[in-house]
FIVO-154089 format. One line per 3 residues: number of its first residue (from 1); their letters; for each residue x, y, z of N, C-alpha, C, O. Coordinates in Angstrom, 1 decimal. Each point is the difference from the previous one (the first is absolute). Layout:
BEGIN
NUM) a) X Y Z X Y Z X Y Z X Y Z; ...;
//
This chain:
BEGIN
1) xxx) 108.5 148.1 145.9 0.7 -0.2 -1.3 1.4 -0.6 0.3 0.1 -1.0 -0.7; 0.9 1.3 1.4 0.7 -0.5 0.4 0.3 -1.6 0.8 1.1 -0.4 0.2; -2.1 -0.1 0.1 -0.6 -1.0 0.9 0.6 -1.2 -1.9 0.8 -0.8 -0.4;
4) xxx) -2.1 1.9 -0.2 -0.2 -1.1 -1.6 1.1 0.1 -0.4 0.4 -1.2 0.0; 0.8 2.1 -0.4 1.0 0.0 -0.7 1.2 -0.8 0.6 0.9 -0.5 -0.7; -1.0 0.6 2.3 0.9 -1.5 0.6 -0.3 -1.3 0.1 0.9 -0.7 0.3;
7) xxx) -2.6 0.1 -0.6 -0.4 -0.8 -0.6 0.6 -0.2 -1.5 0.7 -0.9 -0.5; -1.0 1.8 0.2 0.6 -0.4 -1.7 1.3 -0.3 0.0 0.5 -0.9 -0.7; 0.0 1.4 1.4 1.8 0.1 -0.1 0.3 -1.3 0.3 0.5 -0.6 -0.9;
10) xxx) -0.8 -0.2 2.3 0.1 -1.2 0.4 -0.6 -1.1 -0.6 0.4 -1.1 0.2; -2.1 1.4 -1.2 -0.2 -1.1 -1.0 0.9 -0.1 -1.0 0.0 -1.2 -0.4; 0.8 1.9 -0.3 0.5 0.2 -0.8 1.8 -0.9 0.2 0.4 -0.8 -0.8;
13) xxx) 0.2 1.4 2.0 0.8 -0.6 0.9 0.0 -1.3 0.3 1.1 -0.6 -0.2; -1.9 -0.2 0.6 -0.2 -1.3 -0.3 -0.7 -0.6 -0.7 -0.5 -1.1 0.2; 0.5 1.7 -1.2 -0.4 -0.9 -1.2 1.0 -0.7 -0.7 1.2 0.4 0.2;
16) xxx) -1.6 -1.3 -1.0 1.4 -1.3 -0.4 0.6 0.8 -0.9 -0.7 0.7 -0.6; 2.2 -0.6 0.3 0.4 0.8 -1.0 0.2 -1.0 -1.7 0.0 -1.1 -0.5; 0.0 2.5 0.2 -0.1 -0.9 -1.6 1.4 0.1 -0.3 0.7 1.0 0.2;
19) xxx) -0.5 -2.4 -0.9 1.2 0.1 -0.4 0.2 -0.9 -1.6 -0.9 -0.6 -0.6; 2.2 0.7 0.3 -0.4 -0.7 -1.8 -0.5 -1.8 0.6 -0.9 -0.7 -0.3; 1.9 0.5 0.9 -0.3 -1.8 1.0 -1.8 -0.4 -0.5 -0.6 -0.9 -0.7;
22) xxx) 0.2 2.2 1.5 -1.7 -0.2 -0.3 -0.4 0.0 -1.2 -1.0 -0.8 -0.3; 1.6 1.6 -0.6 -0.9 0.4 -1.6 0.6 -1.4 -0.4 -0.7 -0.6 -0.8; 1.9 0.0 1.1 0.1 -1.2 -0.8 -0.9 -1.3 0.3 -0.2 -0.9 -0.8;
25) xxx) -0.2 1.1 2.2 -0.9 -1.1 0.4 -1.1 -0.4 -0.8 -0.4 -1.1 -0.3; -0.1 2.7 -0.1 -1.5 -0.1 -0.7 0.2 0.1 -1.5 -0.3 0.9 -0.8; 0.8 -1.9 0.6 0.4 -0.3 -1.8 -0.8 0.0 -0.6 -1.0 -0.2 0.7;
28) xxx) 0.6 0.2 -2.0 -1.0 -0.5 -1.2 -0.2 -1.1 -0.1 -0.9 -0.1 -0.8; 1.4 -1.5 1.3 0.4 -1.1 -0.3 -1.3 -0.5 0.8 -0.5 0.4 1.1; 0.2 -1.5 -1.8 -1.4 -0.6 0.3 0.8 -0.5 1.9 1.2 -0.1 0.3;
31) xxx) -2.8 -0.3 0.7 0.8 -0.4 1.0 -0.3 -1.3 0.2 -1.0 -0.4 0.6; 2.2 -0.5 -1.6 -0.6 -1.7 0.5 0.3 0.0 1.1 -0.7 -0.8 0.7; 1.8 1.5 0.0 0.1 -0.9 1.8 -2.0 0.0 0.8 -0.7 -0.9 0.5;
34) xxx) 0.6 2.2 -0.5 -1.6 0.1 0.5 -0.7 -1.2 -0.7 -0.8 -0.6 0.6; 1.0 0.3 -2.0 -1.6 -0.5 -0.6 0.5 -1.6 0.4 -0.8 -0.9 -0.2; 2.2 0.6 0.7 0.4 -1.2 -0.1 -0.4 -0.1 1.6 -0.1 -1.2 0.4;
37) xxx) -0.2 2.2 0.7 -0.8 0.2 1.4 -0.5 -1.0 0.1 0.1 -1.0 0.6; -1.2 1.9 -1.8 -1.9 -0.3 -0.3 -0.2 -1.8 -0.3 -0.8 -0.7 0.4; 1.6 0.5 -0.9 0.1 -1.0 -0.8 0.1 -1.0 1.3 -0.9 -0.9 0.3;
40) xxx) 1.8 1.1 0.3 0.8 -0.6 1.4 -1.5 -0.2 1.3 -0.1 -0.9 0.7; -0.6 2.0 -0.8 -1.0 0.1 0.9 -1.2 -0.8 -1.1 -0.6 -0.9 0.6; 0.4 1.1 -1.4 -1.3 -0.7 -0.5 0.6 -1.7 -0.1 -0.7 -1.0 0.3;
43) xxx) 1.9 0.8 -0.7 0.1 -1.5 -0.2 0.1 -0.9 1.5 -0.6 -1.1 0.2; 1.3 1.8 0.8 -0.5 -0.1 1.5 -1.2 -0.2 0.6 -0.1 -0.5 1.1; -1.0 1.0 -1.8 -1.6 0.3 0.3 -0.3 -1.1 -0.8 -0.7 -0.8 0.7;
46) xxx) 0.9 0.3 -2.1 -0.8 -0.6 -0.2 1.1 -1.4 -0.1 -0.5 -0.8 -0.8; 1.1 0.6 1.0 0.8 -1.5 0.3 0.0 -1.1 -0.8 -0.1 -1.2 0.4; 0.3 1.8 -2.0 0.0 -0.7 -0.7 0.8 -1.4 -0.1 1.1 -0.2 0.6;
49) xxx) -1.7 -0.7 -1.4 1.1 -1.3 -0.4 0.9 0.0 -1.2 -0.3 0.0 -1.2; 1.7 0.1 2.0 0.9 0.3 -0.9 0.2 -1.5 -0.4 -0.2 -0.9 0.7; 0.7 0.7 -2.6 0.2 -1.4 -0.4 1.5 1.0 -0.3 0.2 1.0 -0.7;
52) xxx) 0.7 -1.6 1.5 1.6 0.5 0.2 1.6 -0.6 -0.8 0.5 -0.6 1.0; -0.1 0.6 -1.4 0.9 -0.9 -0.8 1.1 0.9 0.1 -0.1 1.1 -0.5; 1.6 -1.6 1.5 1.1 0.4 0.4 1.1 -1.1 -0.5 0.2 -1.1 0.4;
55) xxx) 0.4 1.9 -1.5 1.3 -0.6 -0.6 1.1 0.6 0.1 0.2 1.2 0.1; 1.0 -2.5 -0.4 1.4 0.5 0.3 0.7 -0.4 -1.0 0.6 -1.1 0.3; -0.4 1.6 -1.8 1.0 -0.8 -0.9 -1.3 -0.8 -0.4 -1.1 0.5 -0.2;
58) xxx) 1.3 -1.4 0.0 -0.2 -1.3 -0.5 -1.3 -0.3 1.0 -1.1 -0.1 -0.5; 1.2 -0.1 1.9 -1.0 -0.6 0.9 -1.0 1.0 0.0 0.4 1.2 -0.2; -2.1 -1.5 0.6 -1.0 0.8 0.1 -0.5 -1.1 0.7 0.1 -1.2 -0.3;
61) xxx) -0.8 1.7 1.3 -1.1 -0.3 1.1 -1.6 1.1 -0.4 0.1 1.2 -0.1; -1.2 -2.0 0.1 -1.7 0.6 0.1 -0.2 -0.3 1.1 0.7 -0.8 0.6; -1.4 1.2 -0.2 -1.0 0.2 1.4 -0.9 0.8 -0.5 0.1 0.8 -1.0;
64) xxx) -1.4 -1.3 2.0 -1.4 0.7 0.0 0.7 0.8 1.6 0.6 -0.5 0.9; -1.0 1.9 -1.0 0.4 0.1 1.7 -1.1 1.6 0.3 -0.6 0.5 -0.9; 0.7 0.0 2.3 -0.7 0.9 0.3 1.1 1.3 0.5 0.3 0.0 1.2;
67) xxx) 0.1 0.8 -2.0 1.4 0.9 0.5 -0.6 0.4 1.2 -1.1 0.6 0.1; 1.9 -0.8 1.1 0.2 0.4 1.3 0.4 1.5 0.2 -0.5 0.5 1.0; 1.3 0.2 -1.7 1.1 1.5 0.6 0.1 0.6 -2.0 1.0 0.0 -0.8;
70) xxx) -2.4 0.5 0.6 0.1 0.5 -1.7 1.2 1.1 -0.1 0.6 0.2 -1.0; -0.1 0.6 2.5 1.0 1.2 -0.3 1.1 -0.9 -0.5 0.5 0.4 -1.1; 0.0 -1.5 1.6 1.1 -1.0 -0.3 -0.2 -0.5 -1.2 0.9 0.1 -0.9;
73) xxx) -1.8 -0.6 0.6 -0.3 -0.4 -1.6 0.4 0.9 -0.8 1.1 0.0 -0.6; -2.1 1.0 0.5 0.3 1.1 -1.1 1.1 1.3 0.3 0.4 1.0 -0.6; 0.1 -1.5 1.8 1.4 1.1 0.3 0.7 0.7 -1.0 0.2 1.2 -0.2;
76) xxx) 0.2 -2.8 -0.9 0.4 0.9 -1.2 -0.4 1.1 -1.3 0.5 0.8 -0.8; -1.8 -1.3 1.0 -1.4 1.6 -0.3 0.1 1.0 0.9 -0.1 1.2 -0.3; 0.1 -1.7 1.7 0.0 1.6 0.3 1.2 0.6 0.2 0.0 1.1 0.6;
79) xxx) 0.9 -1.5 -1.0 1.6 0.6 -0.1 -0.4 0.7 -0.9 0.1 1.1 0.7; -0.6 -0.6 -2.1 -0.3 0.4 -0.8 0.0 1.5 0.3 -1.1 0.2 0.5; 1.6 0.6 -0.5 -0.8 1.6 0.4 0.8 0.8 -0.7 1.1 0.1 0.5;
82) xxx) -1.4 0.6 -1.9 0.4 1.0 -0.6 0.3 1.4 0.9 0.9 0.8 -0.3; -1.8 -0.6 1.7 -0.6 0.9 0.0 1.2 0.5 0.8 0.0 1.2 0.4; 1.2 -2.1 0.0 1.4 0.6 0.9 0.7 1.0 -0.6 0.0 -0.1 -1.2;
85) xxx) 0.6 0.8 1.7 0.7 1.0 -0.6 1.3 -0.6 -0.7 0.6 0.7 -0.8; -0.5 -1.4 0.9 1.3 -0.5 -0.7 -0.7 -0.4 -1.5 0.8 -0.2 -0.9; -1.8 0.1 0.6 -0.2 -0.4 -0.9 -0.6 1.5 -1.3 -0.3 -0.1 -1.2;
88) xxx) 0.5 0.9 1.8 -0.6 1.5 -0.2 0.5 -0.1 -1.2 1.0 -0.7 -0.1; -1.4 1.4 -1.5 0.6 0.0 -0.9 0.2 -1.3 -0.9 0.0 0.1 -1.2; 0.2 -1.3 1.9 1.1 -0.9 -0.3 -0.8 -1.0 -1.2 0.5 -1.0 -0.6;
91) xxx) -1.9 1.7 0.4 -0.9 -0.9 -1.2 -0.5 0.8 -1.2 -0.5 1.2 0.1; 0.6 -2.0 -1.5 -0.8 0.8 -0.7 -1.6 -1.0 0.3 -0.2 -1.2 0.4; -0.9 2.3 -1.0 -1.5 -0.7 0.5 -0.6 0.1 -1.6 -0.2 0.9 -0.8;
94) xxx) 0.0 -2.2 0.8 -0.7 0.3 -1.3 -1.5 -0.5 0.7 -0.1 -0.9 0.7; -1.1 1.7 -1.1 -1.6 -0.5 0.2 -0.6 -0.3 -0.9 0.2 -0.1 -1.2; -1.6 -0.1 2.0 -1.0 0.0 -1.5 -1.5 0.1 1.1 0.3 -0.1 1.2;
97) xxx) -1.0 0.2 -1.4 -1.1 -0.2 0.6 0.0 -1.4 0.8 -0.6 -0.1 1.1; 1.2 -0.9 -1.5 -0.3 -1.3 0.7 1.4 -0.5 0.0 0.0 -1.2 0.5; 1.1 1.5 -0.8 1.3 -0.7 0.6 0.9 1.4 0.3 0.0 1.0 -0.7;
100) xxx) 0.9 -1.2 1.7 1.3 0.8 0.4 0.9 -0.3 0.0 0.1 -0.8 1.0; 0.9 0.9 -1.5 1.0 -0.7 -0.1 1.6 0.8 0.7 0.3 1.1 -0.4; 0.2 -1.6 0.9 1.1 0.6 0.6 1.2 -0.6 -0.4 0.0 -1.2 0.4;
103) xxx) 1.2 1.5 -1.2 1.1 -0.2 0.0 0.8 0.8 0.7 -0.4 1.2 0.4; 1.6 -1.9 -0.3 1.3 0.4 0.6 0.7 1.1 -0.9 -0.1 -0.2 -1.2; 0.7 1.4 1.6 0.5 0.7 -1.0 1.8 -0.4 0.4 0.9 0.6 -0.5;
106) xxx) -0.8 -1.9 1.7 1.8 -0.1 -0.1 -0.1 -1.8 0.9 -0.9 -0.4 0.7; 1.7 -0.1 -1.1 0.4 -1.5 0.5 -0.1 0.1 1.0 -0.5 -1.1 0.5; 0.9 2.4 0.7 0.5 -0.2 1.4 -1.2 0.3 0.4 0.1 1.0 0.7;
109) xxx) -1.5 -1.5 -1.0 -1.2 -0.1 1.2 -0.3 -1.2 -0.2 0.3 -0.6 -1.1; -0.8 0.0 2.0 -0.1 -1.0 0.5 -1.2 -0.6 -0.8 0.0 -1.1 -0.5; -1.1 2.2 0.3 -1.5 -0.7 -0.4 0.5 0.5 -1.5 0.1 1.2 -0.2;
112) xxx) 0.2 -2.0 -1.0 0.2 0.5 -1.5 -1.7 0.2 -0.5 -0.3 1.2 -0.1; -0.2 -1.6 -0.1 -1.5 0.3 0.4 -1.2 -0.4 0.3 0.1 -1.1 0.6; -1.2 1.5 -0.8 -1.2 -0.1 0.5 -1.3 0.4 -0.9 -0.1 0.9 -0.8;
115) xxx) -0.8 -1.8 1.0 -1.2 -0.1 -1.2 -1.3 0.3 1.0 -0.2 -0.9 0.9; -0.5 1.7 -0.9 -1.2 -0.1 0.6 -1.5 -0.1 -1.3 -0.3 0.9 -0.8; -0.2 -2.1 1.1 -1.0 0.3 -1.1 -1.6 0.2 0.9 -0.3 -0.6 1.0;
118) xxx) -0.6 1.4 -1.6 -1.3 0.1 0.6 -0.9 -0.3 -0.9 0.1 0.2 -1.2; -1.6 -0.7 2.1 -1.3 -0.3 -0.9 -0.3 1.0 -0.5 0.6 1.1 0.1; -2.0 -1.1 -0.8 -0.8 1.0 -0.5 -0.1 1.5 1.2 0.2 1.2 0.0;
121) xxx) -0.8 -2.3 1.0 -0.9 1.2 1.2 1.2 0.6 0.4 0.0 1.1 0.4; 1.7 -1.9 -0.6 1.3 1.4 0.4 0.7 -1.0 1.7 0.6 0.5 0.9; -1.1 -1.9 -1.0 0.3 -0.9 1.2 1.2 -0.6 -0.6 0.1 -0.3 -1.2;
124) xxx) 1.1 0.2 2.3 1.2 -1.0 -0.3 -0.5 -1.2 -0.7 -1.1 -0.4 0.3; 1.7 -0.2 -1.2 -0.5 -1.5 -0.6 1.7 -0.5 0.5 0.0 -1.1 0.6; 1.0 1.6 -0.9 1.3 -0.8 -0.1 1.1 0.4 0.0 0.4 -0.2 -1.2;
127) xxx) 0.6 0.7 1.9 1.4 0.6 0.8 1.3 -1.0 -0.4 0.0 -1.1 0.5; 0.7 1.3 -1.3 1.1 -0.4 -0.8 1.0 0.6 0.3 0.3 1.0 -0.7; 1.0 -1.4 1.9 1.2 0.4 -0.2 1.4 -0.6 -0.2 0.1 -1.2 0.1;
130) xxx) 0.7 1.7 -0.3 1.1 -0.8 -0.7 1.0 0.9 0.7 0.1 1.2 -0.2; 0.9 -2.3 1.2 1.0 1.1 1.0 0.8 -0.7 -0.5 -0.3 -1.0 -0.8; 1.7 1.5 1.1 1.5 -0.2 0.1 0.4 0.3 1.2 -0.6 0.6 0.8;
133) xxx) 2.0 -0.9 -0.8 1.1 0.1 1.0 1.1 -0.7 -0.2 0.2 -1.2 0.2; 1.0 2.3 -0.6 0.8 -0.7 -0.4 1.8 0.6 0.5 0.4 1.1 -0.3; 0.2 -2.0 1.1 1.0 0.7 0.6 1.3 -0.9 -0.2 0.2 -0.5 -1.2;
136) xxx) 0.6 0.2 1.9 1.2 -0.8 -0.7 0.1 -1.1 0.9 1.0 -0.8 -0.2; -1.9 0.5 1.2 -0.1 -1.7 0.4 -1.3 -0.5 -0.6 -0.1 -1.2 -0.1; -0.7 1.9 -0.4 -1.4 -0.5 -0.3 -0.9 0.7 -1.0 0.0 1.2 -0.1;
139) xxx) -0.8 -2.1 -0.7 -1.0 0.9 -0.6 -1.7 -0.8 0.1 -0.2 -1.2 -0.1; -0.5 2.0 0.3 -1.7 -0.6 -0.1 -0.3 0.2 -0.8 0.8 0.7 -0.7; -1.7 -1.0 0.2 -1.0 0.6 -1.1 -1.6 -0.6 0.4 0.1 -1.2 0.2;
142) xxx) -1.2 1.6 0.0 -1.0 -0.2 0.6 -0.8 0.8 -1.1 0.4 1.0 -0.6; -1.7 -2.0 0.4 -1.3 0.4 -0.3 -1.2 -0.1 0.5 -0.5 -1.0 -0.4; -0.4 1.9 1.5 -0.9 -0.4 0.1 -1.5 0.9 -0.5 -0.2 1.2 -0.2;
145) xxx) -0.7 -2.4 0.1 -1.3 0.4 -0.7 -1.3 -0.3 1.0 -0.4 -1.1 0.5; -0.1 1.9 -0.5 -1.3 -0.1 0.9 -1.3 0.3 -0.6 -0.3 1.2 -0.4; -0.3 -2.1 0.4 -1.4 0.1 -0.8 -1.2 -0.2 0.7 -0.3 -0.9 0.7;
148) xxx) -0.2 2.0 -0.9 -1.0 0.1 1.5 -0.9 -1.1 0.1 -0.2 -0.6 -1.0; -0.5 0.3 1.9 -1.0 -0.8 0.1 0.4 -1.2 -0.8 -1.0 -0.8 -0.3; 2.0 0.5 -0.2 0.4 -1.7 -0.6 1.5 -0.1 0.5 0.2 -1.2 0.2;
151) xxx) 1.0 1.8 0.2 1.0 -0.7 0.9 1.3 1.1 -0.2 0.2 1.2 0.2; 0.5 -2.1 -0.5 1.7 0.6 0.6 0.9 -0.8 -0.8 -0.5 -1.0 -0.4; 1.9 1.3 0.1 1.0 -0.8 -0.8 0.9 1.2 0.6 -0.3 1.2 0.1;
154) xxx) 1.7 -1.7 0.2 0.9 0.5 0.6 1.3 -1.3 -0.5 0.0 -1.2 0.3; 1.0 2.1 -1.4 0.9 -1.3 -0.5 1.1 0.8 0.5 -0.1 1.2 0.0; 1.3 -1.8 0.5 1.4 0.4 0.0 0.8 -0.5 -0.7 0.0 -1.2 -0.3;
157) xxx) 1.2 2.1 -0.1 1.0 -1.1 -0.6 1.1 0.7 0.8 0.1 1.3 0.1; 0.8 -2.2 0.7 1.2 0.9 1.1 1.1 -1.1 -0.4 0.1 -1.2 0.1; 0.9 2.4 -0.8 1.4 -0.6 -0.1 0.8 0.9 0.8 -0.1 1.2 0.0;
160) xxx) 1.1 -2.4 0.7 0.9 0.1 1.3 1.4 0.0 -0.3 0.0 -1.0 -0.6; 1.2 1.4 0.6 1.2 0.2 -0.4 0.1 -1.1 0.3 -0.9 -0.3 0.8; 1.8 -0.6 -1.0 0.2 -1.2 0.3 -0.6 -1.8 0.6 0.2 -1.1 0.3;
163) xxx) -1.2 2.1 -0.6 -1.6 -1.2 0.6 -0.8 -0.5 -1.3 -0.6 -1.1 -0.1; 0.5 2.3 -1.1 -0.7 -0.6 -1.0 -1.1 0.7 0.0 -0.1 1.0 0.8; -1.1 -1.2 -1.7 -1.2 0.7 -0.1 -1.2 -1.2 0.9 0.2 -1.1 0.4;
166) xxx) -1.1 2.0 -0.4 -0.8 -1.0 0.8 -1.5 0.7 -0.4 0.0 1.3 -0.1; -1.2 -2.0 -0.1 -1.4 0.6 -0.7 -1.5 -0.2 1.4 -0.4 -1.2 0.1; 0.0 1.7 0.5 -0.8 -0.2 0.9 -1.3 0.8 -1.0 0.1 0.8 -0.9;
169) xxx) -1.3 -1.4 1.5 -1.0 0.1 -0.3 -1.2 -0.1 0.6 0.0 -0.8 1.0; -1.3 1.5 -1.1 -0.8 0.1 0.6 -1.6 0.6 -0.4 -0.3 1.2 0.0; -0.3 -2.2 -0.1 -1.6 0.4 -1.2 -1.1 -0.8 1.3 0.1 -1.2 0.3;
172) xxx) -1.0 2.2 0.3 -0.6 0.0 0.7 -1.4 0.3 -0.8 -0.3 1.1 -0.5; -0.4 -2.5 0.5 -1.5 0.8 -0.9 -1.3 0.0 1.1 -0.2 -0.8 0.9; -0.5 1.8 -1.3 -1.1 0.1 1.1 -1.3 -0.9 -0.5 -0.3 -0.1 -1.2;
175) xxx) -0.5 -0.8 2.4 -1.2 -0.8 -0.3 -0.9 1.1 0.1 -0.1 0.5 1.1; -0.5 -0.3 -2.1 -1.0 1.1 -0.1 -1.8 -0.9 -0.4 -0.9 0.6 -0.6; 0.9 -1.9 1.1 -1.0 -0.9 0.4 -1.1 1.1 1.0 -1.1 -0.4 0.5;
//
Protein backbone atom coordinates (compact mmCIF):
# COMPACT_ATOMS: atom_id res chain seq x y z
CA UNK A 1 0.00 0.00 0.00
CA UNK A 2 2.48 2.33 0.55
CA UNK A 3 4.73 1.28 -2.57
CA UNK A 4 1.02 2.58 -4.44
CA UNK A 5 0.52 5.71 -2.46
CA UNK A 6 4.32 6.98 -3.37
CA UNK A 7 3.50 6.00 -6.92
CA UNK A 8 0.60 8.14 -6.76
CA UNK A 9 2.34 10.94 -5.03
CA UNK A 10 5.06 11.16 -7.68
CA UNK A 11 2.35 10.69 -10.73
CA UNK A 12 0.70 13.32 -9.49
CA UNK A 13 4.05 15.39 -8.77
CA UNK A 14 4.95 15.37 -12.23
CA UNK A 15 2.25 15.94 -13.90
CA UNK A 16 1.98 19.24 -15.97
CA UNK A 17 0.47 21.87 -13.76
CA UNK A 18 -2.68 23.56 -14.61
CA UNK A 19 -2.63 26.89 -14.80
CA UNK A 20 -5.18 29.89 -16.21
CA UNK A 21 -2.13 30.24 -19.44
CA UNK A 22 -3.64 26.71 -20.18
CA UNK A 23 -7.50 27.28 -19.79
CA UNK A 24 -6.81 30.28 -22.18
CA UNK A 25 -5.13 28.17 -24.73
CA UNK A 26 -8.19 25.98 -25.18
CA UNK A 27 -10.66 28.65 -26.25
CA UNK A 28 -14.04 28.29 -27.96
CA UNK A 29 -12.76 29.92 -31.12
CA UNK A 30 -12.86 27.85 -34.28
CA UNK A 31 -8.97 26.65 -34.96
CA UNK A 32 -8.13 28.20 -38.42
CA UNK A 33 -4.37 27.98 -37.66
CA UNK A 34 -4.86 23.92 -37.57
CA UNK A 35 -7.49 23.76 -40.56
CA UNK A 36 -5.10 26.40 -42.42
CA UNK A 37 -2.20 23.04 -41.45
CA UNK A 38 -4.63 20.70 -43.39
CA UNK A 39 -5.06 22.91 -46.05
CA UNK A 40 -1.06 23.47 -46.24
CA UNK A 41 -0.55 19.57 -46.33
CA UNK A 42 -3.32 18.64 -48.78
CA UNK A 43 -2.33 21.59 -51.26
CA UNK A 44 1.37 20.26 -50.98
CA UNK A 45 0.04 16.67 -51.85
CA UNK A 46 -1.78 17.51 -54.45
CA UNK A 47 0.27 20.43 -56.29
CA UNK A 48 -2.20 22.26 -57.73
CA UNK A 49 -1.95 24.96 -60.73
CA UNK A 50 -2.07 28.16 -59.31
CA UNK A 51 -3.41 30.95 -62.17
CA UNK A 52 -1.68 33.83 -59.70
CA UNK A 53 -2.05 37.64 -60.20
CA UNK A 54 0.41 39.97 -57.91
CA UNK A 55 -0.31 43.63 -57.84
CA UNK A 56 1.13 46.86 -56.65
CA UNK A 57 -1.05 50.19 -57.01
CA UNK A 58 -1.68 50.40 -60.39
CA UNK A 59 0.76 47.48 -61.78
CA UNK A 60 -0.50 43.66 -61.81
CA UNK A 61 1.49 40.70 -63.11
CA UNK A 62 -0.59 36.84 -63.96
CA UNK A 63 1.30 33.89 -64.04
CA UNK A 64 0.23 30.27 -64.45
CA UNK A 65 2.76 28.82 -61.68
CA UNK A 66 3.16 25.73 -59.37
CA UNK A 67 3.57 27.24 -55.49
CA UNK A 68 6.94 25.83 -54.33
CA UNK A 69 6.79 26.67 -50.09
CA UNK A 70 2.42 26.73 -49.48
CA UNK A 71 3.58 27.70 -45.52
CA UNK A 72 5.05 31.06 -47.22
CA UNK A 73 2.17 31.56 -49.42
CA UNK A 74 -0.53 31.20 -47.11
CA UNK A 75 1.56 32.48 -44.01
CA UNK A 76 -0.88 35.12 -43.78
CA UNK A 77 -3.79 32.48 -43.15
CA UNK A 78 -1.93 30.80 -40.89
CA UNK A 79 -1.15 33.84 -38.73
CA UNK A 80 -4.77 33.67 -38.16
CA UNK A 81 -5.26 31.91 -34.55
CA UNK A 82 -8.06 33.06 -32.27
CA UNK A 83 -7.06 30.37 -30.16
CA UNK A 84 -3.88 32.64 -28.28
CA UNK A 85 -4.54 33.91 -25.13
CA UNK A 86 -4.33 37.29 -25.86
CA UNK A 87 -7.14 36.99 -27.79
CA UNK A 88 -9.29 35.39 -24.78
CA UNK A 89 -12.54 37.37 -24.43
CA UNK A 90 -11.62 39.92 -27.04
CA UNK A 91 -14.69 38.72 -29.58
CA UNK A 92 -18.28 38.84 -29.78
CA UNK A 93 -19.43 35.24 -31.83
CA UNK A 94 -22.31 35.45 -33.60
CA UNK A 95 -23.29 31.69 -35.36
CA UNK A 96 -25.65 29.86 -37.18
CA UNK A 97 -25.38 26.46 -38.20
CA UNK A 98 -23.35 27.31 -41.32
CA UNK A 99 -21.50 30.77 -40.73
CA UNK A 100 -19.46 32.05 -37.48
CA UNK A 101 -18.72 35.09 -37.30
CA UNK A 102 -16.23 36.84 -35.04
CA UNK A 103 -15.98 40.49 -34.29
CA UNK A 104 -13.73 42.56 -32.50
CA UNK A 105 -15.23 43.87 -29.22
CA UNK A 106 -12.12 46.94 -29.23
CA UNK A 107 -9.88 48.58 -32.20
CA UNK A 108 -6.68 47.43 -30.42
CA UNK A 109 -6.74 43.74 -31.86
CA UNK A 110 -5.22 43.23 -34.73
CA UNK A 111 -7.74 40.63 -36.45
CA UNK A 112 -11.24 43.20 -36.47
CA UNK A 113 -12.82 40.11 -37.79
CA UNK A 114 -13.47 36.86 -39.12
CA UNK A 115 -16.24 34.92 -41.16
CA UNK A 116 -16.09 31.26 -41.25
CA UNK A 117 -18.77 29.79 -43.58
CA UNK A 118 -19.55 25.92 -43.90
CA UNK A 119 -21.39 23.42 -46.43
CA UNK A 120 -24.36 21.40 -45.74
CA UNK A 121 -22.20 18.10 -44.45
CA UNK A 122 -20.57 21.12 -41.71
CA UNK A 123 -16.97 21.35 -44.23
CA UNK A 124 -15.09 24.87 -44.31
CA UNK A 125 -16.34 26.41 -47.80
CA UNK A 126 -14.66 30.06 -47.01
CA UNK A 127 -12.53 31.98 -44.20
CA UNK A 128 -12.92 35.85 -44.29
CA UNK A 129 -10.70 38.12 -42.30
CA UNK A 130 -10.26 41.64 -41.97
CA UNK A 131 -7.06 42.89 -39.75
CA UNK A 132 -5.78 46.16 -38.69
CA UNK A 133 -2.76 47.69 -37.27
CA UNK A 134 -2.57 50.91 -36.41
CA UNK A 135 0.27 52.91 -34.59
CA UNK A 136 1.72 56.43 -35.12
CA UNK A 137 4.33 55.59 -38.12
CA UNK A 138 1.92 53.32 -39.89
CA UNK A 139 -1.38 51.72 -40.53
CA UNK A 140 -2.47 48.33 -42.64
CA UNK A 141 -5.52 47.26 -43.28
CA UNK A 142 -5.58 43.69 -44.88
CA UNK A 143 -8.27 41.41 -46.20
CA UNK A 144 -7.86 37.99 -46.78
CA UNK A 145 -10.35 35.35 -48.19
CA UNK A 146 -9.86 31.75 -48.77
CA UNK A 147 -12.18 29.70 -50.63
CA UNK A 148 -11.54 26.26 -50.51
CA UNK A 149 -10.81 24.22 -53.41
CA UNK A 150 -11.11 27.51 -55.87
CA UNK A 151 -8.15 29.98 -54.48
CA UNK A 152 -7.00 32.90 -52.33
CA UNK A 153 -7.20 36.84 -52.48
CA UNK A 154 -5.05 38.66 -50.02
CA UNK A 155 -5.41 42.82 -50.56
CA UNK A 156 -3.37 45.32 -48.48
CA UNK A 157 -3.65 48.86 -48.21
CA UNK A 158 -0.33 50.21 -46.02
CA UNK A 159 -0.05 53.89 -45.34
CA UNK A 160 3.51 55.12 -44.12
CA UNK A 161 3.98 58.48 -42.25
CA UNK A 162 5.60 60.33 -44.64
CA UNK A 163 5.82 57.76 -47.59
CA UNK A 164 2.10 57.83 -48.51
CA UNK A 165 -0.36 54.87 -48.93
CA UNK A 166 0.56 52.06 -50.98
CA UNK A 167 -2.23 48.94 -52.12
CA UNK A 168 -0.57 45.41 -52.67
CA UNK A 169 -2.53 42.58 -53.92
CA UNK A 170 -2.77 39.08 -54.33
CA UNK A 171 -5.69 36.55 -56.00
CA UNK A 172 -4.29 33.16 -56.48
CA UNK A 173 -6.99 30.80 -58.27
CA UNK A 174 -6.77 27.11 -58.21
CA UNK A 175 -6.85 24.90 -61.82
CA UNK A 176 -9.26 22.48 -60.69
CA UNK A 177 -8.97 20.73 -64.51
Amino acid sequence: MIIICSLLAVAVSCSKPHDAATDANTSNYYPVQAFFKKEVDSLRQHNPTVQKTVGKDADEETKTVHIKNWEAELGAFLAIDLTKATYAGMYEVDSTERQILYTAKSDDVDIQSLSILFDESHQVTTITAMKNEDNFLYQNREQLSYLRGKGYTLFKEQHILLLGTTQYQIVGKFDTN
